[in-house]
C-alpha positions in Angstrom: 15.3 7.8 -4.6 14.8 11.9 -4.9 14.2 12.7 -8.6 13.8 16.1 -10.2 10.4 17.1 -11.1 10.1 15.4 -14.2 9.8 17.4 -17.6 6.5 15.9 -18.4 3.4 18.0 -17.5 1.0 15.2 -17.2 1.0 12.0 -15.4 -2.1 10.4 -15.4 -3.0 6.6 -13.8 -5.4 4.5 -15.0 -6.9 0.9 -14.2 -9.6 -0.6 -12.4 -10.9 0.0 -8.7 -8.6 -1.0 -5.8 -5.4 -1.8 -8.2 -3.5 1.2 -5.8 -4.4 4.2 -8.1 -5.0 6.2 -5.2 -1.9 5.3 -3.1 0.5 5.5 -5.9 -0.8 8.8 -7.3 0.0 10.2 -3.3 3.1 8.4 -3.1 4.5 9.9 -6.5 3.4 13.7 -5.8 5.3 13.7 -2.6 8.0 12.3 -4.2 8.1 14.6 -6.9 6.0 17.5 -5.9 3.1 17.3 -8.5 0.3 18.5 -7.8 -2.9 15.8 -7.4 -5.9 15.7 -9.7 -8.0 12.6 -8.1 -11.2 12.3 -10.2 -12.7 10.6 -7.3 -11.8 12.7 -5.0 -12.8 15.8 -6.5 -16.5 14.7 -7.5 -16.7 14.0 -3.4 -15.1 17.3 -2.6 -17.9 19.3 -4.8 -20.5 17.2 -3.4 -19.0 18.4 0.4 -19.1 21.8 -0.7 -22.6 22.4 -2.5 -24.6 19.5 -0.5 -27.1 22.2 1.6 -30.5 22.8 0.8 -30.6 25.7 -1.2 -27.4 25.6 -3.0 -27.5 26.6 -6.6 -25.7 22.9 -7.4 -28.5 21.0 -5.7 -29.1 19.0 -8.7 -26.0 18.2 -9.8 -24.5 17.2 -6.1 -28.4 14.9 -5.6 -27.0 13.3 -9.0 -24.1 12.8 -8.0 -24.4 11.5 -4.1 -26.8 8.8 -5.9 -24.8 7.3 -8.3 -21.6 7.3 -5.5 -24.1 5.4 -3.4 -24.8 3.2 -6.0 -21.2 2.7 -7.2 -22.4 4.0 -10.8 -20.2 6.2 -13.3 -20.8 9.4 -12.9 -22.5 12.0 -15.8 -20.1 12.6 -17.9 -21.2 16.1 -18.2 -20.6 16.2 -14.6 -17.2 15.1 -14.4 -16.3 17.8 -17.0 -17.7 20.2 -15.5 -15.6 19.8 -12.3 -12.2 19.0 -13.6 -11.8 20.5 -17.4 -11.3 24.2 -16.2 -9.2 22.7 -13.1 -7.1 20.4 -15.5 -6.1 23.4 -18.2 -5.8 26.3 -15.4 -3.0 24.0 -14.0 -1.2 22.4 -17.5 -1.2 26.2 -19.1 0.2 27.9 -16.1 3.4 25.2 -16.3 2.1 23.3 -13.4 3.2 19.5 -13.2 0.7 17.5 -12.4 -0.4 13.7 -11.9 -4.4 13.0 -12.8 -6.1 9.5 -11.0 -9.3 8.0 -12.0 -9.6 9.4 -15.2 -10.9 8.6 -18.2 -13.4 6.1 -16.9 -15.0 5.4 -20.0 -14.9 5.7 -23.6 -16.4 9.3 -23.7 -13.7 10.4 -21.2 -10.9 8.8 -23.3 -11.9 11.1 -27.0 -12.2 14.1 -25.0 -8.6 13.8 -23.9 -7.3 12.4 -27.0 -9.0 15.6 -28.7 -7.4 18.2 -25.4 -4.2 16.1 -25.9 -4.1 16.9 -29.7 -5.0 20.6 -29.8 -3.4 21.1 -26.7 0.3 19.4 -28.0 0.1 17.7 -24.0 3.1 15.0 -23.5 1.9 12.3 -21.0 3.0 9.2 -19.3 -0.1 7.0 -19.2 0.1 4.8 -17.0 -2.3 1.0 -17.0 -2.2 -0.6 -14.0 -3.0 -4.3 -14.5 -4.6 -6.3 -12.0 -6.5 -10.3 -11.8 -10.2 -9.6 -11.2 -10.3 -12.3 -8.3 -7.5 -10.0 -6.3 -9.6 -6.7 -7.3 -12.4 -8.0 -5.3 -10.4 -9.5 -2.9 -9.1 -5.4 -1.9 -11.9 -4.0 -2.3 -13.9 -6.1 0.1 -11.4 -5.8 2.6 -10.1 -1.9 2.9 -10.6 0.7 5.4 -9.9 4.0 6.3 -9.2 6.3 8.7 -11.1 9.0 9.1 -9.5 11.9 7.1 -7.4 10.0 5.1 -8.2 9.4 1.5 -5.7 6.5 1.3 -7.3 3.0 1.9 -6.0 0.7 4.1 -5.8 -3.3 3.4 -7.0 -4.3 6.8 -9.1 -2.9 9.3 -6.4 -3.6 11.8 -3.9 -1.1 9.4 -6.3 1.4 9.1 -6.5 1.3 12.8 -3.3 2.1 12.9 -3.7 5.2 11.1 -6.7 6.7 13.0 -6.4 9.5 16.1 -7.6 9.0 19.0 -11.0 8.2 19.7 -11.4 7.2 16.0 -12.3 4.1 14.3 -12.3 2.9 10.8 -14.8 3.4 8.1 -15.6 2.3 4.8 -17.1 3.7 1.8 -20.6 2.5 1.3 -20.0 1.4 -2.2 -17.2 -1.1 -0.5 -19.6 -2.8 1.5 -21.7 -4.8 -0.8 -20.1 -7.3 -3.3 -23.0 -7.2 -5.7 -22.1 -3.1 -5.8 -18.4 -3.8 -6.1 -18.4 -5.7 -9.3 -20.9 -3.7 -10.6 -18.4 -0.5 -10.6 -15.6 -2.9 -11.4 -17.8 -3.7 -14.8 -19.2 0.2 -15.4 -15.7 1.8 -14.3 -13.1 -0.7 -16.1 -13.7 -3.9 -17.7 -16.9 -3.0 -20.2 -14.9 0.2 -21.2 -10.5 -0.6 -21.0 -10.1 -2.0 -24.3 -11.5 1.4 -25.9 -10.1 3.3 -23.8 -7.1 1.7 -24.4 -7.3 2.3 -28.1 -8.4 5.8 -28.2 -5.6 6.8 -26.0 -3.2 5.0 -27.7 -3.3 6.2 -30.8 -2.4 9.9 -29.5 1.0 10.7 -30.7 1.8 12.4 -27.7 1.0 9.9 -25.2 3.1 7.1 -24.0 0.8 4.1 -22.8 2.5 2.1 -20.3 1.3 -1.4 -18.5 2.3 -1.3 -14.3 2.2 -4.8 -12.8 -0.5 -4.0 -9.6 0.1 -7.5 -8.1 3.3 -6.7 -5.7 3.7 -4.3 -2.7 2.7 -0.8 -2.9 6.9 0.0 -2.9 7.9 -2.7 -5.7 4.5 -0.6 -7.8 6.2 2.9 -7.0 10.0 1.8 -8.4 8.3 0.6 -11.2 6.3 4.1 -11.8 9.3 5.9 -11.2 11.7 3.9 -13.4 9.3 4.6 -16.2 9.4 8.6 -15.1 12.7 8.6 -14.9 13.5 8.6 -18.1 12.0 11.8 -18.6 13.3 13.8 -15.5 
């Protein structure tokens, strides 16, 4: 199904670790050719770039590696530092765009209620919903393959994915349980229910609950019946 790029300028998906953010967000920006704002993704990406001894964002990326290892929320300082000027370059130059992992806590969620009421920003805000016991269940289990951001449900699939010579990997912060429900507490279920709120009460954002349980596939036709209807 080939849709026009949709009207809105924002897309954003939001919900707890492993519920297919990540995959979705790829699937429906080469879909529709928006342009991909991954939270995660871009906090790794900074800490590529300035991790050397003497760079001048030494203390930022040290803060930053740690609480990745450690499967902790990040500063929010931090995060606004690397994605606010990122987030209104692209909206006020007309650029369509899908944001993942963001907000992950309360903070997060009144500074974009606040940009998305002086800023007039229409969204589609997506919630993906997803039972705890199957969260764990993903993330104890996925892989990747080396340079691909997309996680893979099986070592065997990842397998399938990597070049030769490769194997799969994890991320550290997949590997121990006590670590994964920590994040799954810091990053969603301590903060959803505010978030929630505060986002909802934007008048121009649309909050909309996606059913994470089925395939990947069944997820996207739901997403883009939902975007549809603004194409």
């Amino acid at each position: 199904m080939t849709l026009d790029t949709p009207s809105l300028p924002l897309i954003i998906l939001f919900g707890p670790p492993g519920s297919g953010k990540g995959t979705q967000a790829n699937l429906i920006c080469k879909e529709l050719d928006l342009l991909n704002l991954s939270i995660g993704n871009s906090v790794r990406a900074f800490v590529a770039k300035y991790d050397f001894n003497d760079s001048f964002e030494r203390a930022r990326v040290d803060r930053l590696k740690l609480k990745l290892e450690n499967g902790e929320l990040q500063d929010f300082d931090d995060v606004k530092y690397i994605v606010e000027a990122e987030i209104k370059e692209n909206i006020s130059s007309g650029k369509n765009m899908l944001i993942e992992g963001l907000p992950r806590t309360h903070e997060q969620s009144l500074w974009l209620a606040d940009f998305f009421t002086a800023s007039e920003v229409d969204c589609l805000f997506f919630h993906f919903v997803l039972p705890q016991d199957l969260i764990l269940e993903r993330l104890s289990h996925r892989f990747y393959a080396p340079g691909d951001e997309n996680p893979y449900s099986s070592y065997d699939e990842a397998m399938s994915h990597c070049k030769d010579g490769q194997t799969p990997t994890r991320r550290k912060d997949d590997e121990n349980i006590e670590v994964i429900k920590h994040r799954l507490n810091v990053q969603y279920n301590d903060c959803k229910d505010d978030i929630l709120k505060t986002i909802s009460q934007c008048e121009t954002v649309k909050v909309i609950d996606i059913d994470s349980t089925p395939t990947p596939d069944k997820i996207f036709n739901q997403l883009i019946s939902h975007i549809s209807q603004y194409s």
